[in-house]
ZAMARGU-4260 file (C-alpha; in steps of 0.2 Angstrom, whole numbers, plus 5000, padded with zeros to 4 digits):
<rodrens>
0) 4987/5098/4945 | 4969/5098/4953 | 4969/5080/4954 | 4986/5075/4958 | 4985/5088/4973
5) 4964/5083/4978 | 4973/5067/4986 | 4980/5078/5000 | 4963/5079/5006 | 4967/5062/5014
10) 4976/5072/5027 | 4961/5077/5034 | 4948/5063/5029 | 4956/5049/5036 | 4963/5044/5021
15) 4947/5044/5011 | 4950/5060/5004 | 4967/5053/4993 | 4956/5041/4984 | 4938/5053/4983
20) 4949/5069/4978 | 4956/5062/4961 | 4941/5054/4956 | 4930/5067/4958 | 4939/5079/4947
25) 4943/5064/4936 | 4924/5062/4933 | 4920/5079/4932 | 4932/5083/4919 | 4939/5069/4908
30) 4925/5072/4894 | 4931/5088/4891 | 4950/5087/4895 | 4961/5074/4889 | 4975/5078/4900
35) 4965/5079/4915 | 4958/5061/4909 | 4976/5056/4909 | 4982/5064/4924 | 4968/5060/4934
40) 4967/5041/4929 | 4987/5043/4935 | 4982/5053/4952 | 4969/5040/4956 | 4978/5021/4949
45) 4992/5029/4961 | 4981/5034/4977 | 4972/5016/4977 | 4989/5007/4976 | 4996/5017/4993
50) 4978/5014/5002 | 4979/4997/4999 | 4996/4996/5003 | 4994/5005/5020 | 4980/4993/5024
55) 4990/4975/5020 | 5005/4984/5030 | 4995/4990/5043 | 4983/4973/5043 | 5001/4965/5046
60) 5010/4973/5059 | 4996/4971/5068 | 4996/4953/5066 | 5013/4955/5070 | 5014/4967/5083
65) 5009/4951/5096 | 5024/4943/5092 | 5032/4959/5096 | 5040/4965/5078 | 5024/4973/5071
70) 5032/4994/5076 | 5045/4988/5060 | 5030/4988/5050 | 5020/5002/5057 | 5038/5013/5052
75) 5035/5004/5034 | 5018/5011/5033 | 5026/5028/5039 | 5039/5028/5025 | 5025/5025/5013
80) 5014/5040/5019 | 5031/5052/5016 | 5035/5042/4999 | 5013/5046/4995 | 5017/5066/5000
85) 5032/5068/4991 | 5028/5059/4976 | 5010/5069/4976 | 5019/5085/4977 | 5031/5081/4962
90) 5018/5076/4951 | 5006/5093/4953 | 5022/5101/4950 | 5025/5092/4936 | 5005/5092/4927
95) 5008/5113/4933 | 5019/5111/4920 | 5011/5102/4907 | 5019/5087/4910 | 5011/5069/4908
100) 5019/5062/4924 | 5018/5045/4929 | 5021/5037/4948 | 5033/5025/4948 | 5026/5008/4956
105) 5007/5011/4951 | 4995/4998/4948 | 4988/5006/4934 | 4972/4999/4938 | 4959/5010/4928
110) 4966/5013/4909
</rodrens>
């Protein structure tokens, strides 16, 4: 649960936290947890896949905000950041529970 709600951090670290949090606790811990190794890989695969995607949507509506469309993506980027909360919220509820979670459209980049 720990590691799923340690990317809220990102709130206040401009968004360095989301990544930092997870790994952290995913470093400290997987030796001797299995499910926090599981959990945390999740937290963390998830957190680098909404950074990267904030940064190639914000990168583009920048690009694009001189030709006067770019706010469409800057909402996009908004939309992600509620889709990152919620979605981060659901799944400490679910690892409170006991329950393997796993976000949908993750690159599950560590295994």
């Amino acid at each position: 649960m720990f590691a799923h709600l340690s990317a809220l951090l990102g709130l206040f670290t401009g968004g360095v936290g989301c990544v930092i949090g997870p790994l952290v606790i995913w470093l400290i811990k997987k030796e001797t947890m299995p499910f926090v190794d599981d959990q945390g890989k999740e937290a963390l695969n998830f957190n680098i896949t909404v950074a990267a995607s904030a940064l190639i949507l914000t990168v583009v509506g920048t690009i694009l905000l001189v030709i006067l469309v770019g706010f469409l993506f800057y909402f996009a980027v908004f939309l992600l950041g509620i889709y990152w909360l919620v979605m981060t919220v659901i799944a400490a509820i679910k690892a409170n529970e006991g329950v393997a979670y796993r976000y949908p459209f993750t690159l599950r980049l560590i295994k």
